[in-house]
C-alpha positions, 0 to 999 in steps of 0.5 A: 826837653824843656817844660813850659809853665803858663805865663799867667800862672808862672810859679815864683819858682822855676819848676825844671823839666826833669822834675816835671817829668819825675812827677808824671812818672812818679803819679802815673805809678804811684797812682795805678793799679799797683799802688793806689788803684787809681782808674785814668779817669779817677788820675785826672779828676785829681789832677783839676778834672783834665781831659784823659787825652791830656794826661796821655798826651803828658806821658808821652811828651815825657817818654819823648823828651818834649816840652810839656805845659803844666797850670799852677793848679795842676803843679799845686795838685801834683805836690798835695799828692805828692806829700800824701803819698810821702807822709802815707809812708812815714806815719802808716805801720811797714807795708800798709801805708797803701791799705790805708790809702784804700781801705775805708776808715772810721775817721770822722773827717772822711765819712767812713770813706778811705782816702782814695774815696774820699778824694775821688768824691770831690777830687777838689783842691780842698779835699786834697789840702784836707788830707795832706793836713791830716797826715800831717797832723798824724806825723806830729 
């Protein structure tokens, strides 16, 4: 299997297949129905506003081994939620770190929205890097 970065949006880094697939696994479970919540529809808005056909098309490559072509963007979206999901786990108490994800919260930065609404609502690269350094910050 071997992925392929477009040339004009090449990483300075090598991203190889087997972690372009991990990631296609991971957000296609981290981000359904057992975890996040996330409808398809919502999962691809966060990904850059990609075609649902696309995101299907990437999971299937990846059960098949195939090649599959990523943008920089949408690698920069996959490792913001990445680093959410991870730092949810390392700040939220033993078992809620997914209730927080999807409860609604007094936090001034997120309206009264819980992080998933919050995301969704604008599903942009800012509102990804927003969260991440509000985690961050919760981390210490």
């Amino acid at each position: 299997m071997s992925v392929h970065v477009n040339p004009e949006n090449q990483t300075d880094s090598q991203i190889g297949p087997a972690h372009i697939a991990a990631l296609i696994r991971w957000f296609n479970k981290a981000a359904g129905p057992d975890v996040w919540g996330l409808s398809l529809a919502e999962r691809c808005h966060l990904l850059g506003g990609i075609p649902v056909r696309t995101f299907s098309s990437w999971k299937q490559k990846e059960k098949n081994g195939q090649p599959i072509e990523l943008s920089r963007d949408v690698i920069e979206r996959f490792s913001l939620l990445l680093g959410i999901y991870k730092t949810l786990n390392m700040v939220s108490p033993a078992g809620a770190n997914h209730a927080f994800f999807n409860t609604a919260n007094t936090i001034p930065l997120f309206d009264g929205l819980s992080i998933k609404d919050y995301l969704v609502k604008s599903g942009s690269m800012l509102s990804l890097y927003t969260v991440r350094r509000y985690l961050d910050g919760q981390r210490g």
